[in-house]
C-alpha positions in Angstrom: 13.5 15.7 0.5 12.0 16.9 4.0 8.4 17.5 4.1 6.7 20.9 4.2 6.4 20.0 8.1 9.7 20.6 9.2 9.0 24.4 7.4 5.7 25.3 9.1 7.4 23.8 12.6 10.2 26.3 11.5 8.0 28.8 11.5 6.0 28.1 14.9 9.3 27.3 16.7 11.3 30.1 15.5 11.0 32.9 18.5 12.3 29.9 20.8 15.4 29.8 18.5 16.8 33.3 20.5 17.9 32.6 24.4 17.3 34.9 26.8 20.9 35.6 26.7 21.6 36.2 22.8 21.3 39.4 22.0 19.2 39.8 18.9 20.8 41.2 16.0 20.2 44.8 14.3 20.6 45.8 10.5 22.7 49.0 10.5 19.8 50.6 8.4 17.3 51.8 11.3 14.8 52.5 8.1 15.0 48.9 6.8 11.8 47.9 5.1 9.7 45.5 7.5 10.4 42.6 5.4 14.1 43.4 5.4 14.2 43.3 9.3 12.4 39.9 8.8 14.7 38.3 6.5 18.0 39.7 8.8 16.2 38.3 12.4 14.7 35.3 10.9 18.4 34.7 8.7 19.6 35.3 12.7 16.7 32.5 14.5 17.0 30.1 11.5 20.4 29.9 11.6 20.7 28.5 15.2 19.3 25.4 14.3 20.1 25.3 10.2 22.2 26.4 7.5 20.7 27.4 4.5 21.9 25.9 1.0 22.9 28.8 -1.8 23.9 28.3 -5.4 25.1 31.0 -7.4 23.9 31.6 -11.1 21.8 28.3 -10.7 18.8 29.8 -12.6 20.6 31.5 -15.7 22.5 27.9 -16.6 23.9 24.8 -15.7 26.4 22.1 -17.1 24.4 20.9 -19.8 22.4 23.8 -20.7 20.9 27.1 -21.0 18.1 29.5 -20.6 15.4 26.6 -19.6 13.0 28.3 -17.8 12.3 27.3 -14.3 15.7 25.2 -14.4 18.8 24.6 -11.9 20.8 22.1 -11.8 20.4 22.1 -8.0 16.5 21.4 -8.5 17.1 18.5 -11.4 19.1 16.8 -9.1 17.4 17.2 -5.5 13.6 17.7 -7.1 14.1 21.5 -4.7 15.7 24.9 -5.4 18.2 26.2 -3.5 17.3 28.6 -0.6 19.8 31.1 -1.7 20.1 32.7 -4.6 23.6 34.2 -5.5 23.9 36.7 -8.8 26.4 39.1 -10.1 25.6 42.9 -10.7 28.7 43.2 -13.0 25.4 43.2 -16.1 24.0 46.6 -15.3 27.3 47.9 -16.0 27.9 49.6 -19.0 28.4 48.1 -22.4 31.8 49.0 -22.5 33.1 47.5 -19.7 34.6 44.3 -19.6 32.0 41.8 -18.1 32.7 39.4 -15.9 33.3 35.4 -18.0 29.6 34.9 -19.3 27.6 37.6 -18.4 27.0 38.7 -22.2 23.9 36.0 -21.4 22.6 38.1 -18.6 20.3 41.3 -18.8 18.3 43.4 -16.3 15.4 41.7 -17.6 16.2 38.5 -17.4 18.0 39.6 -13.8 14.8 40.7 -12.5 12.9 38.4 -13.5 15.2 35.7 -11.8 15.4 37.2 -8.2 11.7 37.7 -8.7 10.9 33.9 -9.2 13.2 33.1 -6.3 11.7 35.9 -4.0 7.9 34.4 -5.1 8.9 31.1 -3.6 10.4 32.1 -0.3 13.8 32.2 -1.3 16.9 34.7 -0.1 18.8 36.9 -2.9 21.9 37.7 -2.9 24.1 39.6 -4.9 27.8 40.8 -5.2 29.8 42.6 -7.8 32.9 41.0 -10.1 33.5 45.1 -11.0 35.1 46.2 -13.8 38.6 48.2 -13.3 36.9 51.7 -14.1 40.1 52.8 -14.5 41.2 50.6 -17.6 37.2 49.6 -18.1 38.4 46.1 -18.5 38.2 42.6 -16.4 37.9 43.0 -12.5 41.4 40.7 -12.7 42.9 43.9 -14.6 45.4 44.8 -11.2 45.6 48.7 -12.1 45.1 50.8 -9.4 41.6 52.1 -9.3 40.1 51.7 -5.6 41.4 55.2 -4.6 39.9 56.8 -7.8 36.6 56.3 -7.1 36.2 58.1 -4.0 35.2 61.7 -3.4 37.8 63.8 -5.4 38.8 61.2 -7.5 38.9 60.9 -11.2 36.7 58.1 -11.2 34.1 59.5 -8.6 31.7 60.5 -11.2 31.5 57.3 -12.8 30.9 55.9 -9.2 27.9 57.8 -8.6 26.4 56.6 -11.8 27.1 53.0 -10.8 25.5 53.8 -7.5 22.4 55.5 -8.8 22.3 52.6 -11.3 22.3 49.8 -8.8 20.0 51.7 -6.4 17.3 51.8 -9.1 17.9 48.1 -10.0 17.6 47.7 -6.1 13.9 50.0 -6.0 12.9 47.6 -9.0 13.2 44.6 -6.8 11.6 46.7 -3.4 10.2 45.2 -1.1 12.3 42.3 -2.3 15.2 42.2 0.7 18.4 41.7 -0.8 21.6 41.2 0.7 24.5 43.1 -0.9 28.2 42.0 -0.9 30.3 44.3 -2.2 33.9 43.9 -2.9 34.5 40.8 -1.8 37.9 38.6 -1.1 39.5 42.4 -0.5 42.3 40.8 1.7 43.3 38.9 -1.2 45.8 40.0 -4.3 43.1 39.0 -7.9 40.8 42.0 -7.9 42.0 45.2 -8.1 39.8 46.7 -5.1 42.4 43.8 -3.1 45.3 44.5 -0.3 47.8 45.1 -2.1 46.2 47.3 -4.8 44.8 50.4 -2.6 45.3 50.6 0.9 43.4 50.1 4.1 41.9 53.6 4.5 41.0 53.8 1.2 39.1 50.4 1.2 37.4 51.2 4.6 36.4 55.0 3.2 34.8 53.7 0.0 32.8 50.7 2.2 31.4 53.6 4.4 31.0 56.1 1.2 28.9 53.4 -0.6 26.4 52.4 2.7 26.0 56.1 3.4 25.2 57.0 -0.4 22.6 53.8 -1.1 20.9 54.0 2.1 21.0 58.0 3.2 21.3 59.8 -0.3 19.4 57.1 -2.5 16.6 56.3 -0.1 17.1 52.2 -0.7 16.6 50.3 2.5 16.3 46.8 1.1 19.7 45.9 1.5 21.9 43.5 3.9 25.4 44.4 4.0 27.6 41.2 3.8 31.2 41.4 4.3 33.5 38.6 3.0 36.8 38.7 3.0 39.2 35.5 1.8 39.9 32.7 4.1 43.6 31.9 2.2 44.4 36.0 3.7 43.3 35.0 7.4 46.3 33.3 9.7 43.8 31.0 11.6 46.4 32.2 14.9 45.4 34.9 14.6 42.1 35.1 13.0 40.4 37.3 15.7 42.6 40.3 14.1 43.1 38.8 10.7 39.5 39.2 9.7 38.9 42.2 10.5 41.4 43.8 7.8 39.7 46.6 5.6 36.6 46.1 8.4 34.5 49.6 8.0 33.0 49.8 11.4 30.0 47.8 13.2 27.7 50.5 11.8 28.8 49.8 8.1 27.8 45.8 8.1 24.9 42.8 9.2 26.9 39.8 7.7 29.8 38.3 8.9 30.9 36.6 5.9 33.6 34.3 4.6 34.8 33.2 1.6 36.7 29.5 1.6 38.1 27.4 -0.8 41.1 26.5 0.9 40.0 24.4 3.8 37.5 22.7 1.0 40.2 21.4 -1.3 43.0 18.4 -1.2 46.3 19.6 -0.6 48.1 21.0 -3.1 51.7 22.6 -3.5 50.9 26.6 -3.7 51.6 27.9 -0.2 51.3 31.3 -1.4 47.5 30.8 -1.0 48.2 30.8 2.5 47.9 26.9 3.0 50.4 24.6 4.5 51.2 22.2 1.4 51.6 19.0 3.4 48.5 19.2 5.8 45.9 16.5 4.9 42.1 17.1 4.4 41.6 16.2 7.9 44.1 19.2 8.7 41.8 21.3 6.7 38.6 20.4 7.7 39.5 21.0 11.2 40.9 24.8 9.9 36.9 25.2 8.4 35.6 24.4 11.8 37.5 26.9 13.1 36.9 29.5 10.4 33.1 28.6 11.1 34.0 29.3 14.5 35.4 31.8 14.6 32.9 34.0 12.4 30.0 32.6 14.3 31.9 34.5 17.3 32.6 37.3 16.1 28.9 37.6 14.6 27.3 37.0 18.4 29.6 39.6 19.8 29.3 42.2 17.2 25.2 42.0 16.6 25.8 40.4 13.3 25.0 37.2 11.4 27.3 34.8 10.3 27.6 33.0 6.8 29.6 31.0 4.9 29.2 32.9 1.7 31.3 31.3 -0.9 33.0 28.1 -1.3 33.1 24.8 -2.8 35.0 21.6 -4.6 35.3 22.7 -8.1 34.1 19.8 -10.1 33.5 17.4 -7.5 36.9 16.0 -7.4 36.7 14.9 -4.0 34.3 11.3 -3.4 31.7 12.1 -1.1 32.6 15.7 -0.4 29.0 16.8 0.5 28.7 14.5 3.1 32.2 13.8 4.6 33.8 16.9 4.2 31.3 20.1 4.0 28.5 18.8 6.3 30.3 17.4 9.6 32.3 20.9 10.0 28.8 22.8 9.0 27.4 20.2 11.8 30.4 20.2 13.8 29.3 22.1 17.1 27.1 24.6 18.3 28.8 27.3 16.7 29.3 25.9 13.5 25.5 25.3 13.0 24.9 29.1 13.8 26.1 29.5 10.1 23.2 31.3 8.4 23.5 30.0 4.7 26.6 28.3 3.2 26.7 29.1 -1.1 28.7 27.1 -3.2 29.6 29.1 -6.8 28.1 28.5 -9.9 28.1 25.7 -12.5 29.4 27.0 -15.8 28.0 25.9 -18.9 30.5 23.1 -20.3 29.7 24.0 -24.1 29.5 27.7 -23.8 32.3 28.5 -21.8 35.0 25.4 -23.3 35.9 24.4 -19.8 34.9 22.2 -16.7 34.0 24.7 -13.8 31.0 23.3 -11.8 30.3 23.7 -7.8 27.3 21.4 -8.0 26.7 17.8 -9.0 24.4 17.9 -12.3 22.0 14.8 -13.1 23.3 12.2 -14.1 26.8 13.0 -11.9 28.5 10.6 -10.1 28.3 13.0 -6.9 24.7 13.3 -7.5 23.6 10.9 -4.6 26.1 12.2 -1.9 24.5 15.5 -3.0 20.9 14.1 -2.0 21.6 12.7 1.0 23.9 16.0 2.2 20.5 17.8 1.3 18.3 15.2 3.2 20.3 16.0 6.5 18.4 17.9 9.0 20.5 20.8 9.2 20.1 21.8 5.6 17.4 23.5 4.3 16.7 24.0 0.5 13.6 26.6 -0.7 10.8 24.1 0.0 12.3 23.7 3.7 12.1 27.0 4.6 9.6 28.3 7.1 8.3 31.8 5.3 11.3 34.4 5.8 9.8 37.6 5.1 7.7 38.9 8.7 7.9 37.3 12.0 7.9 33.2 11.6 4.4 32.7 13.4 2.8 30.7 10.7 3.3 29.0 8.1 1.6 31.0 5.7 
């Protein structure tokens, strides 16, 4: 892996990382903790040069086992962490509900404790929220209309609150711990019930702004990074200026540009109502992630924001050498694409627990292991022990 020297000449370099010219982005919380407005500008500096490496879940499990301390399938394979943490909030919700595939080995204590070991060593949290249908209190894939219910006046509103209240206390335990929030993601997109064609526009734009305005102005919690993410398969490339910007709250409402992409990661296959073109090669796809990159990386600089590629991934490594001939050239394929903050691939499931083959990550012993290490080794990546210290203003390596 890269020494600790590329991290402190992170650090020392980082103010040079802005141009006169950019303008330098502003979290939509003017009562962000210090270390918040850290993370967000140095997120913003780092990013022009690097892109982060995430993993979601990688500290709960991996392939081949469970509840290890100190263990991820990311660090037995690369020796490193990864720089970004993803988890789930679905646990604090109530026992009840139907949780999300695998959480019944998740906790708030073990939570905590988890983003607190990855905050210790300088690395970024993120969470987002697989939500129970509160309507039917079962699986966020139950399509029952529910969105609208949860607003002000609705049925459900009550119970909102409660969630609300419940996540802002989980959010005070982690203060001054910055963590960026992505609620109700893929929303252009049909699986979750918060998706298009399960509640409408307005309704999805009201309850964004409702839930900003209630965390950060009622609750008091100004930790958080707001992260949007909607689903690359919903967004006609032609017209992706437009496209991405369905259920979009407002520039005050949001600091990440995000994106979620599976289908420019994957080999053809024939299911064009995904939004893909069955008979376009790899190649044909790649070139569509350089100009997904692109085009959030745009829309990030003009807006004030950050860009990130906040899910994706080859689902069991079925691709040879996807690391390096697929993911990194369009991560490294032009200016705009390296301005990509952090790029998170999702979780590897636990084999034996969950009956199935579901991994985003080579384990050890893989086959994909080595393409993994070397992706890792490339300068533009940056795993946890690569990262200058992201938490105040990069002028030492402290």
């Amino acid at each position: 892996m890269k020494t600790s020297t590329l991290a402190c000449a992170l650090a020392l370099a980082a103010p040079l990382f802005t141009s006169a010219a950019e303008k330098m982005p502003k979290l939509i919380d003017t009562k962000a903790t210090a270390q918040t407005v850290a993370l967000f500008e140095n997120l913003h500096k780092t990013g022009t040069k690097h892109v982060l490496f995430g993993h979601h879940d990688t500290l709960a499990y991996g392939h081949d086992w469970i509840g290890e301390p100190n263990r991820s399938d990311i660090k037995d394979v690369t020796g490193d962490y990864p720089a970004v943490y993803g988890w789930d909030l679905a646990p604090l919700e109530p026992a009840d509900m139907n949780p999300h595939p695998g959480r019944e080995r998740m906790n708030e204590t073990r939570m905590l404790a988890f983003a607190n070991q990855a905050f210790g060593r300088g690395g970024v949290v993120t969470y987002c929220w697989h939500a129970a249908n509160p309507v039917t209190k079962k699986s966020f894939y139950d399509l029952t209309p529910a969105l609208h219910t949860l607003l002000p006046g609705g049925e459900q509103h009550g119970y909102y609150l409660t969630m609300l209240d419940r996540f802002a206390e989980y959010f005070g335990k982690l203060s001054p711990m910055p963590v960026i929030f992505r609620p109700f993601h893929e929303h252009n997109g049909e699986w979750f019930w918060w998706g298009k064609t399960h509640c409408s526009e307005e309704d999805y734009i009201a309850l964004w702004r409702f839930t900003v305005k209630y965390l950060r102005d009622v609750k008091g919690v100004h930790n958080l990074i707001y992260a949007f993410s909607p689903d690359r398969g919903r967004i006609d490339l032609s017209k992706g200026d437009t496209d991405y910007f369905y259920g979009w709250p407002g520039d005050d409402y949001v600091d990440i540009i995000g994106l979620d992409d599976y289908v420019d990661v994957r080999m053809p296959r024939e299911n064009p109502a995904l939004g893909e073109t069955p008979e376009k090669s790899l190649e044909g796809k790649m070139q569509d992630l350089v100009t997904s990159l692109e085009m959030i990386a745009r829309i990030a600089e003009e807006r004030g924001k950050v860009p990130a590629l906040t899910e994706t991934g080859n689902d069991q490594q079925t691709i040879p050498n996807w690391w390096t001939k697929v993911l990194l050239p369009c991560l490294d394929a032009s200016e705009l694409t390296r301005r990509t903050a952090w790029v998170e691939v999702w979780r590897n499931a636990n084999a034996e627990l969950e009956g199935h083959e579901h991994f985003f990550a080579p384990y050890k012993g893989h086959p994909m292991a080595e393409d993994f290490i070397e992706f890792c080794n490339s300068d533009l990546i940056l795993l946890e022990n690569d990262l200058p210290y992201m938490y105040r203003p990069a002028s030492n390596c402290d």
